[in-house]
N, C-alpha and C positions, 0 to 999 in steps of 0.2 A: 504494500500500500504506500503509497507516495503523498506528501503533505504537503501544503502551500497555505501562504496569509494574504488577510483581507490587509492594502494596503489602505492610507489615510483617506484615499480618494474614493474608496469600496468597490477597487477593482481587486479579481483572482485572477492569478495566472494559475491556466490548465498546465497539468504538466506536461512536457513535449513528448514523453513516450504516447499518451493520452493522447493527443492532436493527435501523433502519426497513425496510430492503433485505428483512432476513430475520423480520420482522414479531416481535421478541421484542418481549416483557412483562416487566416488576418480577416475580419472583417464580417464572420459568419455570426447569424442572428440565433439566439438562441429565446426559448421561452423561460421562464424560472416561478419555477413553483411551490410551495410552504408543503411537504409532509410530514406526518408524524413523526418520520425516520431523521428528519432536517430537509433540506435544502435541494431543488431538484431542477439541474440544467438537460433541458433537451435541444436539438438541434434543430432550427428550422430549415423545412425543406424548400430547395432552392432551386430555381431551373437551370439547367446549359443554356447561354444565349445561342439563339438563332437567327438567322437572315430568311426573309422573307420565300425567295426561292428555295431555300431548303426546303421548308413544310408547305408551300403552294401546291394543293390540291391533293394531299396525303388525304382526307378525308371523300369518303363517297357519297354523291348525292343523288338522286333519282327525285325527279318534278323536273315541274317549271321554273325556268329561274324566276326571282320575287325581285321587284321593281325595290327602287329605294325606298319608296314610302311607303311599304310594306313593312320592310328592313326599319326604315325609323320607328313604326310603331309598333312592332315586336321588341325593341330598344325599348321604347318609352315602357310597354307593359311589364316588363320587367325590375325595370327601376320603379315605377309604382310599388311591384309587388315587395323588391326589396327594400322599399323605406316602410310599407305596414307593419314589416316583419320588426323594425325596430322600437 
């Protein structure tokens, strides 16, 4: 088991076997959470950036294509539903 201090500022340094084991990065988000057991860091998941042309048309469609203002107001219904939701 390996130990490390909370410094003045209430930062932890993970220890670097830790990072490489669990493949962190400078800059990676973590959640942190109160259990009974103490103190609980998880990693937030993160994507591979991609370019456009990469994933252009990876997905399959069958219909009609939808006009924009279709597209806007499947958008707009959405965000509706996500602001009741809060």
């Amino acid at each position: 088991m390996e130990t490390t201090r909370l410094s003045s500022k209430g930062q932890v340094v993970i220890p670097k076997s830790v990072r490489v084991h669990c493949k962190l990065e400078p800059g990676d988000e973590f959640s942190v959470e109160e259990t009974d057991e103490g103190i609980l860091l998880k990693p937030l998941s993160t994507f591979v950036g991609t370019e456009l042309d990469q994933v252009f048309g990876c997905l399959a469609f069958s219909g009609r294509p939808r006009t924009l203002e279709e597209m806007e107001a499947g958008i707009r219904k959405r965000a509706e539903q996500f602001r009741a939701r809060r």
